[in-house]
N, C-alpha and C positions, 0 to 999 in steps of 0.2 A: 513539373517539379517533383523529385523525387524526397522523399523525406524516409529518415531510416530511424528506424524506431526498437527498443529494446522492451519484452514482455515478462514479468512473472505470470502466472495462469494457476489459479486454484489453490494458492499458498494458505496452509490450514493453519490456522493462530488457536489457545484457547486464550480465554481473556473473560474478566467478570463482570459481564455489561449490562445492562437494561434497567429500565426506568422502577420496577417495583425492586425493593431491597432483595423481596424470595427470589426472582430472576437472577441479580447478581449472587447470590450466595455461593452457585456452582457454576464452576467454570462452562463459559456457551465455547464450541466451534464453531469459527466462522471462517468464511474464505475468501482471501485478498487479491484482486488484479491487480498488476502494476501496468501501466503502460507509459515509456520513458521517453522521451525525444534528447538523445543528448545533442551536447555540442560540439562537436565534431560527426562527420560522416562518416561511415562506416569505412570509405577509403581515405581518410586522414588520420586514421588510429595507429597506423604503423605497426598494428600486432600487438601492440602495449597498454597492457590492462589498468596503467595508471590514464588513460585517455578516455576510457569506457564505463562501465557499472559493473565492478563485482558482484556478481549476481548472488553470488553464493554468501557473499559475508550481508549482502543489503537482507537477503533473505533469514537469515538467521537475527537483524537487527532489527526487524519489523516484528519478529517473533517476539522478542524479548520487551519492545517498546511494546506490545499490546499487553504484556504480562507486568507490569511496572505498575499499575493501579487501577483498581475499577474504575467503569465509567458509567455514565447511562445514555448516552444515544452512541449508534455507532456513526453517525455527523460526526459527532469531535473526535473516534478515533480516524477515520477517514481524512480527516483537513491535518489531522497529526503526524498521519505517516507524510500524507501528501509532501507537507511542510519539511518536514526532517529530512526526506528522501531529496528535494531540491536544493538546500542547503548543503546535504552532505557528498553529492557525487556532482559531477560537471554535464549537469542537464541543460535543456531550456523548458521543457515542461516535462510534467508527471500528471499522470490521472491515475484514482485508485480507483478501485471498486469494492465494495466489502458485501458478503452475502453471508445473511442472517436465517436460520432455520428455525424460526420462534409461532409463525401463525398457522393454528390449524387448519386443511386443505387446501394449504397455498404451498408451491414447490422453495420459493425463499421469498424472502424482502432484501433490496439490495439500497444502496446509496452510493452515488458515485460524486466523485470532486476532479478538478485540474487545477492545477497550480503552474504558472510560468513565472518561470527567474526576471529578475527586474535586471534589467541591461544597463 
């Protein structure tokens, strides 16, 4: 079985996240995978970008949902895009990833989620 899948890779948000208030004060960079399963196969899309994921506007609307309010884990922004991103284009599942550059001699900390459309 083949399955076709759509990626963002290394998508740079800032956003004012983390558990101690000094943490959120200034904006963190972090960096978001998408990875999309739509609902249609890559040969039933007919060419037609209303059938598939804008990649460019999902991209620009995951920037701006990370910029809408602090948080403190980046759990709830992860289950956030995840949620918003299934809702808003004709997937059957999305998985995020988000990588956080917070702990000293550690290269990141990341958290990942998947989310599938209820059928």
């Amino acid at each position: 079985m083949i399955t076709d899948a759509i990626e963002i890779r290394g998508l740079e948000i800032d956003t004012h996240i983390g558990v101690p208030d000094a943490e959120r004060a200034q904006a963190q960079r972090l960096l978001v995978d998408l990875q999309m399963i739509p609902r249609r196969g890559f040969d039933q899309m007919a060419d037609r970008i209303d059938a598939t994921v804008d990649y460019f506007t999902l991209s620009n609307e995951v920037v701006a949902w990370a910029a809408e309010r602090p948080r403190l884990l980046i759990e709830t922004l992860a289950d956030e895009i995840a949620t918003r991103t299934l809702r808003g284009y004709p997937l059957i599942e999305v998985s995020v990833t988000i990588r956080k550059f917070i702990l000293p001699n550690t290269e990141y900390v990341a958290v990942h989620c998947t989310r599938t459309a209820q059928v």
